[in-house]
N, C-alpha and C positions, 0 to 999 in steps of 0.2 A: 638620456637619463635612464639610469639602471630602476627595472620592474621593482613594486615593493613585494617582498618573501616575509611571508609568515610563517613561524616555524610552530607547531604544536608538539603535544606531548599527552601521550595514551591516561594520564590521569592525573589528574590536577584540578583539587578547588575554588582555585582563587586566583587570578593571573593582575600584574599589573606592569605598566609602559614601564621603562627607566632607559635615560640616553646614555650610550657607552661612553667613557672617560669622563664622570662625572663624578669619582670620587671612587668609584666600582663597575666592576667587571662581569657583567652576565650574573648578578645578583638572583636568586630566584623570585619567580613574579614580576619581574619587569620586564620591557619589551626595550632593545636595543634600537640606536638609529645611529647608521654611521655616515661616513659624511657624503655616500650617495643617496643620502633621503629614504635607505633601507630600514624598515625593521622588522624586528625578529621578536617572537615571542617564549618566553620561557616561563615554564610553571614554578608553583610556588618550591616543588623539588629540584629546580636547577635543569629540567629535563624540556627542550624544544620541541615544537613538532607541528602538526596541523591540527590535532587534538587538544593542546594547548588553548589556543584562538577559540577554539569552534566551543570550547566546555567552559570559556568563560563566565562568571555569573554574569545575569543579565540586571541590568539597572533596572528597576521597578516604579513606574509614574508612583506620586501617590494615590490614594483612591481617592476617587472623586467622592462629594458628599453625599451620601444612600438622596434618594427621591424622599420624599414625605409622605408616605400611605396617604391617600385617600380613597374615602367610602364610597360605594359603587353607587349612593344617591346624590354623591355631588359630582362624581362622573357624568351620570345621566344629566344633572339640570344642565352642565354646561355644555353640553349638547343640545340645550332646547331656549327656540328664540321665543320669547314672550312681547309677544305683539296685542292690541287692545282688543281682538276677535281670538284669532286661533293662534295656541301656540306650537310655531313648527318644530318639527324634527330636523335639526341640522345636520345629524350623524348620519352615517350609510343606510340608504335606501335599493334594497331591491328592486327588482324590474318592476316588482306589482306597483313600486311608488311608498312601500308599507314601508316605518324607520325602523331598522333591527337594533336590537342595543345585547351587549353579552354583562351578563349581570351576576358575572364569578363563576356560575358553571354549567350557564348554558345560554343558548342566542334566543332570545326572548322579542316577540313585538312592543316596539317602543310603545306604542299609544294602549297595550296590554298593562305594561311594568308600571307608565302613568297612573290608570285606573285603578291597580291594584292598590298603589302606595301612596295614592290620597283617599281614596273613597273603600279601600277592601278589599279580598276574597271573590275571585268571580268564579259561577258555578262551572265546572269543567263542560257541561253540556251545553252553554251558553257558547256565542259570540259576539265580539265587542263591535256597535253601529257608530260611524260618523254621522254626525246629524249633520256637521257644516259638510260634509261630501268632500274636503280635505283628508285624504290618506297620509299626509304628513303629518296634521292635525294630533296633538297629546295631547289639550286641554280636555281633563277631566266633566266638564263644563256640556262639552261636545260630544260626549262619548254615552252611548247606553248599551249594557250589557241585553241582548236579545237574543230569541231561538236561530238556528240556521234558515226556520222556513221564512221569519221575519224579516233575517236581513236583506234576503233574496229580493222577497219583495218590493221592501223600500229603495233596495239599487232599481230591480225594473221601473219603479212609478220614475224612480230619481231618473233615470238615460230616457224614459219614453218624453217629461216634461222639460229636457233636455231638448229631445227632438223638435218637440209640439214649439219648443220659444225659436229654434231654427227654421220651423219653416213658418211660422208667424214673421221671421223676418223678411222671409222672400218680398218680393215685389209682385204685384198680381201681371199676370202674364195676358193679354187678350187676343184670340187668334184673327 
């Protein structure tokens, strides 16, 4: 079976198929097929070539339907599981465990953007304390804005009664 040859042509808007002896002969914009399954393409001026083919208009999908804007607070809830205690951050978590959330034009702490956008305004010189000791934790609920020396703190009492409940578990050892 004879290879298919496409024929183009250095300039041309608009090309389209047509089968030879079909009423016409190398019409312009049609593409011939002869009865070796060949066809040829020829521009809308009658002129063949590889240029022809290749400068084709291209068929266009329609476009698909725009998305529906939504607001960067329903962004964030749907990222957040509301359970009867704490509620977590589902969205990407950093290493430290904290939820990052981007809030249009810039990566903000999730359990931060929380606090601000039920309860306010937190002082820039603040940091924000989990009381439930959940870092995924956004419930407003659980959150208190404190100094840095405070937070500090309440982490060390939090890991030392951490400890103190671990080795209360041990077993007593007798030599």
């Amino acid at each position: 079976m004879a290879r298919a040859h496409l024929a183009f042509s250095a300039c041309s808007a608009e090309h389209r198929p047509t089968k030879p002896g079909v009423g016409s002969s190398n019409l312009p914009g049609r593409a011939e097929k002869a009865n070796s399954e060949v066809y040829t393409w020829t521009s809308e001026f009658g002129v063949t070539g590889l240029a022809a083919a290749l400068r084709r208009p291209v068929a266009r999908k329609a476009t698909a339907p725009q998305r529906q804007k939504v607001s960067t607070e329903e962004r964030f809830w749907f990222r957040v599981s509301k359970a009867d205690h704490c509620w977590t951050w589902t969205g990407y978590r950093g290493a430290s465990g904290y939820g990052d959330f981007y809030d249009g034009s810039r990566s903000v702490r999730a359990h931060r953007y929380s606090y601000q956008l039920l309860r306010g305004p937190i002082s820039p010189d603040l940091e924000i304390d989990h009381l439930c000791r959940n870092r995924a934790c956004v419930n407003p609920d659980h959150l208190e804005p404190v100094t840095p020396a405070e937070n500090l703190r309440r982490g060390r009492v939090a890991r030392n009664e951490d400890r103190l409940k671990k080795w209360a578990a041990w077993p007593e050892v007798s030599p």
